[in-house]
C-alpha positions in Angstrom: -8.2 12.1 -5.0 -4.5 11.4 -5.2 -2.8 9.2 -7.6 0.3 7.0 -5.8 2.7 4.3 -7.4 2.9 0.9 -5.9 6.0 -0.8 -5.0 6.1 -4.0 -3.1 8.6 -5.1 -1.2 9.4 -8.7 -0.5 11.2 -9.7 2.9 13.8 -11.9 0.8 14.3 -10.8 -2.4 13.0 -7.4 -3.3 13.2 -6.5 -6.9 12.1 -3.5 -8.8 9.9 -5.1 -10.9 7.6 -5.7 -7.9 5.4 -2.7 -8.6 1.6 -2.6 -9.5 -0.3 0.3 -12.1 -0.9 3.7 -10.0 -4.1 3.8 -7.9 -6.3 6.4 -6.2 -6.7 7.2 -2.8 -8.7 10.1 -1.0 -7.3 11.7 2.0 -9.9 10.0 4.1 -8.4 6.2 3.2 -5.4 7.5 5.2 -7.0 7.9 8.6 -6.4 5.0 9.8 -5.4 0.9 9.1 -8.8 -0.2 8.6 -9.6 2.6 5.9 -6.7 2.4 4.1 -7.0 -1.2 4.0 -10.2 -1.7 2.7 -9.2 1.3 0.2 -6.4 -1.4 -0.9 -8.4 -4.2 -1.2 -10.7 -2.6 -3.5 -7.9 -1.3 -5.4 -6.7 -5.1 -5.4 -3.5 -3.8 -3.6 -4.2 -6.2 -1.2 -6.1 -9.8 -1.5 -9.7 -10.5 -0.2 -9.2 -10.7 3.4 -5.7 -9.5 4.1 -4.9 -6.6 6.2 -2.9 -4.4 7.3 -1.1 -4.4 10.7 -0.2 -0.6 10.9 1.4 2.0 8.2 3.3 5.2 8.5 2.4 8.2 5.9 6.2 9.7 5.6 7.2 13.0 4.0 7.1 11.8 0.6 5.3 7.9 0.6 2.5 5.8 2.5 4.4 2.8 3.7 2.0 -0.2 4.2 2.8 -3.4 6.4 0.6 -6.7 5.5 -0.6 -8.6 8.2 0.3 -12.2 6.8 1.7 -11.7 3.3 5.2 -12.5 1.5 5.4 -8.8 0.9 7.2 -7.1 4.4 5.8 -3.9 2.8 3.6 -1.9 0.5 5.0 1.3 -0.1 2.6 4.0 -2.0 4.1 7.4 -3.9 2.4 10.1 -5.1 2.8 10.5 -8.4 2.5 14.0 -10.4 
């Protein structure tokens, strides 16, 4: 289990206030969309029945993108 920050990002207006308390994630929510979006969804990340078109694990953050949501992305950091 990992522990990663939540920042959402909104396609108009992005503030840093848009954040959420940390969550956990095993490496196995990571393999692919579907896993890591029912990991968010029961994190409450994401609302009953939204989804996730695709995301890209980068060197340092999980970057998430909704299906059909206000938020363009969902990006996750590990914390320490």
């Amino acid at each position: 289990m990992k522990m990663y920050s939540v920042r959402y990002v909104h396609k108009i207006s992005p503030s840093a206030s848009d954040t959420k308390e940390p969550i956990e994630l095993n490496q196995e929510d990571l393999v692919n969309r579907r896993a890591l979006g029912a990991a968010l969804r029961k994190t409450k990340v994401l609302s009953k029945g939204e989804r996730l078109t695709h995301f890209q694990v980068r060197s340092n953050e999980v970057v998430c993108f909704p299906a059909a949501s206000v938020w363009q992305s969902i990006v996750l950091v590990p914390t320490k």
